[in-house]
C-alpha positions in Angstrom: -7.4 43.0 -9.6 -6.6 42.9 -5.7 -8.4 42.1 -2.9 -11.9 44.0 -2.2 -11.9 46.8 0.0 -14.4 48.9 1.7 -17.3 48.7 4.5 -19.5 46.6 2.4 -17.2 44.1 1.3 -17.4 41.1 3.8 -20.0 39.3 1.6 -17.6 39.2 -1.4 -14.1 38.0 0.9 -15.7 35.3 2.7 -17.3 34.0 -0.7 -14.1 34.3 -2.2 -12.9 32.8 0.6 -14.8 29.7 0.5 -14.8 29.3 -3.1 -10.4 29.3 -2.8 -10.4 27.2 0.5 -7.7 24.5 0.8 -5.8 25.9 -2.8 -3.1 26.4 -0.9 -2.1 23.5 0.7 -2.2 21.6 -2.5 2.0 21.3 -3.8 2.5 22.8 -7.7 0.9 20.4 -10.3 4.9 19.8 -11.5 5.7 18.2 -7.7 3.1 16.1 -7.3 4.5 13.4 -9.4 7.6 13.3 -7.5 5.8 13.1 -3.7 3.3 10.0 -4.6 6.0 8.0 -6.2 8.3 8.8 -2.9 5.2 8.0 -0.6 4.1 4.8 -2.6 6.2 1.9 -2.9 5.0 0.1 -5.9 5.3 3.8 -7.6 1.9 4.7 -8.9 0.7 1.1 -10.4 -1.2 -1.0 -8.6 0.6 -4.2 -8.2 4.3 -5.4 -8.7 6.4 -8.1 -8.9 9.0 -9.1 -6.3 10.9 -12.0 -4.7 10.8 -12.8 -1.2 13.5 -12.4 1.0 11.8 -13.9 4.4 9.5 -14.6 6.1 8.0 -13.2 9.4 5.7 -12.3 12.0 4.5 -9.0 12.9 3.3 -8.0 16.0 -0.3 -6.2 16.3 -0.7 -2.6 17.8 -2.4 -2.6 21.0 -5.0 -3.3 22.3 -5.1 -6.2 19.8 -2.7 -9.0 20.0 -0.9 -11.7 17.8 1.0 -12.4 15.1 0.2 -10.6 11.7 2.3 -13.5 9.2 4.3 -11.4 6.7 7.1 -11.5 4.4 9.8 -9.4 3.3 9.9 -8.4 -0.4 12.5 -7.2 -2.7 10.6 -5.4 -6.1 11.6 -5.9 -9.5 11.0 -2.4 -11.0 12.4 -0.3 -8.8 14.9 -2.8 -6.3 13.1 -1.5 -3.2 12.5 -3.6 0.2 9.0 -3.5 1.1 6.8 -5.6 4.1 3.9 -7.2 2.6 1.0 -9.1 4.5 -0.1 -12.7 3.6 -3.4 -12.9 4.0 -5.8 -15.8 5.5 -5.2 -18.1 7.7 -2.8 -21.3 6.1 -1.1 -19.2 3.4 2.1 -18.6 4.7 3.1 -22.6 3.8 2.6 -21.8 0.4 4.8 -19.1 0.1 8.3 -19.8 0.3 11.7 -17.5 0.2 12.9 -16.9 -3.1 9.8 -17.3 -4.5 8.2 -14.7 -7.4 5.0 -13.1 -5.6 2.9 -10.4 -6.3 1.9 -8.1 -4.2 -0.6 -5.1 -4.1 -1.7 -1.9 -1.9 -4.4 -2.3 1.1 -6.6 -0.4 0.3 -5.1 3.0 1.8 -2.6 4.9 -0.6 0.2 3.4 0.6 -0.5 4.2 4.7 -0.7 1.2 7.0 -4.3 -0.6 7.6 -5.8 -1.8 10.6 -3.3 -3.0 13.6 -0.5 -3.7 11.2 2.4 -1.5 11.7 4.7 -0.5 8.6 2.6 -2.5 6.1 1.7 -1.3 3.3 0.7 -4.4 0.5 -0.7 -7.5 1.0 0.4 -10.7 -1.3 -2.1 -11.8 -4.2 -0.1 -14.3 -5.8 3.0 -16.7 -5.9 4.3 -19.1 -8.2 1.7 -18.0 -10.7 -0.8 -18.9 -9.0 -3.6 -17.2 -7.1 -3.1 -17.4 -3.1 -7.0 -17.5 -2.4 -7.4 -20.1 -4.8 -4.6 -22.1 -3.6 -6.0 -21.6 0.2 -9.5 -22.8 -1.0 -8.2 -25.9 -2.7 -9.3 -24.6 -6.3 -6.0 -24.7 -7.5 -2.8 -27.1 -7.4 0.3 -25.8 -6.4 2.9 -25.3 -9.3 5.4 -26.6 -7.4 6.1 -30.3 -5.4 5.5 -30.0 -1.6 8.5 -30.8 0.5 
């Protein structure tokens, strides 16, 4: 069956139209697999573990200004280097390098949030314990102070 032809056929193309808008732009079902897990670091799940390389500071986009504190980390599953925020404002002394964290995505399908610029994860946990409840004194650190 091909396309409609004839003087009164608008009505049916631009229904048809409508009803097949965007199918195209969509890749084949059998490549989707292979873009999101190109496009996402932590390849499809939604948190991993990794170890920390080192620790830095990222500047913000303009117009804002400052130091976003982040850390470098190297995944377990698939051995990839990925940038990961630290959230809050005293958590960076509780994360130190070669320490087990995990991380997970923003929020945005692996695409940078806010003013951050090539971040894509933020850090949840390190040492087996939770950062937030670390930062809010609810929990003791697993591991001696220096």
């Amino acid at each position: 069956m091909g396309k409609s032809k004839g003087i009164h056929s608008a009505r049916k193309l631009v229904k048809k139209r409508r009803k097949n808008r965007g199918a195209e732009k969509k890749p084949q079902k059998s490549h989707r697999k292979v873009l999101t897990s190109i496009a996402d670091p932590l390849g499809g799940a939604p948190q991993a573990k990794g170890l920390v390389l080192e620790k830095s500071g990222i500047i913000a986009k303009s117009p804002n200004y400052g130091l976003r504190k982040c850390v470098r980390v190297k995944l377990f599953k698939n051995g990839r280097d990925l940038v990961a925020f630290v959230p809050a404002d005293g958590c960076m002394n509780f994360i130190d390098e070669n320490d087990e964290v995990i991380v997970e995505g923003l929020g945005r399908n692996g695409r940078r949030v806010g003013d951050r610029v090539g971040v894509q994860c933020k850090v949840i946990k390190t040492s087996g314990a939770s950062l937030r409840g670390l930062y809010k004194g609810k929990k003791d650190w697993p591991k001696p102070r220096p």
